[in-house]
N, C-alpha and C positions, 0 to 999 in steps of 0.2 A: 747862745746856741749850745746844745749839748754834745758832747763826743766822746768818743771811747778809745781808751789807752792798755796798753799790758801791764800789768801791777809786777813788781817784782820781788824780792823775798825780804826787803826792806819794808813794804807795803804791807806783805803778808802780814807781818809782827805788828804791824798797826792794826789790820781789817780783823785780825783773829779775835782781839777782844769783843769787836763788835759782833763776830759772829758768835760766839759764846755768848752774846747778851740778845743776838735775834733767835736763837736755836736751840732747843731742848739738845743737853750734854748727850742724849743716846742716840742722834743722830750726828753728831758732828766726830769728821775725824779727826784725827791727832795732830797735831801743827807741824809735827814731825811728815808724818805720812805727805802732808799737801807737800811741805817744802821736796821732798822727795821728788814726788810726782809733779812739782813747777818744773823740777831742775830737768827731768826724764820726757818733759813736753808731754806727759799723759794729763796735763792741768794746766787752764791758764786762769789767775786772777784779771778777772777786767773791771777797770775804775772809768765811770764815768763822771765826767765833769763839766765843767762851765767854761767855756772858750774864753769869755770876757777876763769872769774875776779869777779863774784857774782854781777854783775853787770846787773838791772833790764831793759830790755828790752822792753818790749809791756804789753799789761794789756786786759783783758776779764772781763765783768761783763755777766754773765749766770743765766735767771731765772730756778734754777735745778729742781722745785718742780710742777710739773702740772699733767694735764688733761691726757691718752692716752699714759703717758711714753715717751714724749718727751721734749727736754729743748731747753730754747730761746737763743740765741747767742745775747745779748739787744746791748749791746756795745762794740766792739775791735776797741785797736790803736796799734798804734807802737811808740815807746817815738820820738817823733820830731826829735831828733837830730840822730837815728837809722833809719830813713827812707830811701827809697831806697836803700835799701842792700838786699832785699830779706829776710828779717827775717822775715816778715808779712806771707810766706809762709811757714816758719817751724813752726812758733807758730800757726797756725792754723792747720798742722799735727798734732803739741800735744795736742790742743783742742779737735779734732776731735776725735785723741786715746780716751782722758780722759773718754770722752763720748761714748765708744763705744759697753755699755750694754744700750745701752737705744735703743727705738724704730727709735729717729732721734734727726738732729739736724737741726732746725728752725732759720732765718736769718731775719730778717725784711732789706730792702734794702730804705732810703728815700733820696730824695734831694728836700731842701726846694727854696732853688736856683740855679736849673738846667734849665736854658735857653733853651739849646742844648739836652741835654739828654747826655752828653757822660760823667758826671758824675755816672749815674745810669746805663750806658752800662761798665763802668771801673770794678762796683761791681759786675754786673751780670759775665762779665769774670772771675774776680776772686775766685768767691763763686762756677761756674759752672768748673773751676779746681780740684775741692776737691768734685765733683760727686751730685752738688747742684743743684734742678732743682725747674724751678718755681710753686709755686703752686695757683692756682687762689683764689682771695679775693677779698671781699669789702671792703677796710681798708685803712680807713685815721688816721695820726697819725697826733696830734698838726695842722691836718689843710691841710697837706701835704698827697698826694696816696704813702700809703706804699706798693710795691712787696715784696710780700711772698717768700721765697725760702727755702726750706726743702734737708736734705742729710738724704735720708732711711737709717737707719742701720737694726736695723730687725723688723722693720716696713714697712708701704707702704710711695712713695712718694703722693700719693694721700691723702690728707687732707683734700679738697678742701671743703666739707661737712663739716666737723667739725673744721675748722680754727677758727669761730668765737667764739667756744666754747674754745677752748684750749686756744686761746690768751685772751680771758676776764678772764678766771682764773689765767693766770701771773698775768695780772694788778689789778686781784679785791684781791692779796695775801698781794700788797706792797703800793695799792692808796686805800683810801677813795672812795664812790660811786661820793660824786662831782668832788673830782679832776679826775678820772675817767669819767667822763664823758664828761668833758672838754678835759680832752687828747686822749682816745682812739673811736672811732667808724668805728667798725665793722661788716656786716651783713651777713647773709647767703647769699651762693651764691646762683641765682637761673638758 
């Protein structure tokens, strides 16, 4: 059976490689910044694992502390060698539970090299599984159009008006105004 645990800033320095190897470099922050924002509880690393063999499964980095009561889902993998097994879908049922006194839970979806699109079509499936729907945004991440996608819990899925507001206060918890501005832009919609 799967469960979810707090990762701490020893884990960090483990899961960072990985996310450097699941994550285009222009969206990922600085190891710096997350440890930051672990330490300041605007972030939690979550590790899910295996009860039996305790044996670490997939990873979540979550901005928990914003705007409206809702938090970011920044980064989920599934450890390389666990892929394709379908654990990508239980670990995100316990993400989802984790979360499920807050207003919602916010997804950024990007592909910095999607030719095709059916990279960005794989995520939208998989996120609109678990009752994720999209919400509209001006937002480019590192360069790249990021899709918004939100799961209401007792919240609205409608954000749409204040996306640019909630996501600038993730980023302005755990970046600097320059590296901040280099990475994130975002505008109201109109």
């Amino acid at each position: 059976m799967l469960n979810i645990r707090k990762g701490g800033h020893r884990e960090l320095q483990r899961y960072y490689t990985l996310m450097e190897m699941d994550f285009d470099r222009r969206e990922l922050l600085p190891r710096l910044a997350i440890h930051k924002a672990l330490l300041n509880g605007d972030q939690e690393l979550l590790v899910i694992y295996d009860d039996e063999s305790r044996m670490d499964l997939a990873y979540a980095l979550v901005c928990c502390r914003g705007l409206y009561g809702y938090v970011l889902l920044k980064y989920f993998g599934v450890l390389p060698w666990y892929r394709d097994q379908g654990l990508g879908v239980e670990a995100m049922r316990l993400i989802n539970k984790r979360y499920a006194d807050r207003q919602g839970i916010i997804a950024e979806l990007t592909a910095f090299d999607d030719e095709n699109g059916e990279y960005i079509k794989k995520l939208r499936k998989f996120f609109s599984r678990f009752g994720y729907v999209q919400a509209r945004a001006d937002y480019r991440l590192g360069g790249a159009e990021v899709e918004l996608m939100v799961k209401p819990i007792k919240g609205t899925e409608e954000i749409s008006s204040v996306a640019h507001r909630i996501i600038n206060d993730f980023y302005s918890r755990c970046l600097g105004a320059h590296a901040m501005s280099k990475m994130v832009d975002i505008r109201p919609v109109k």
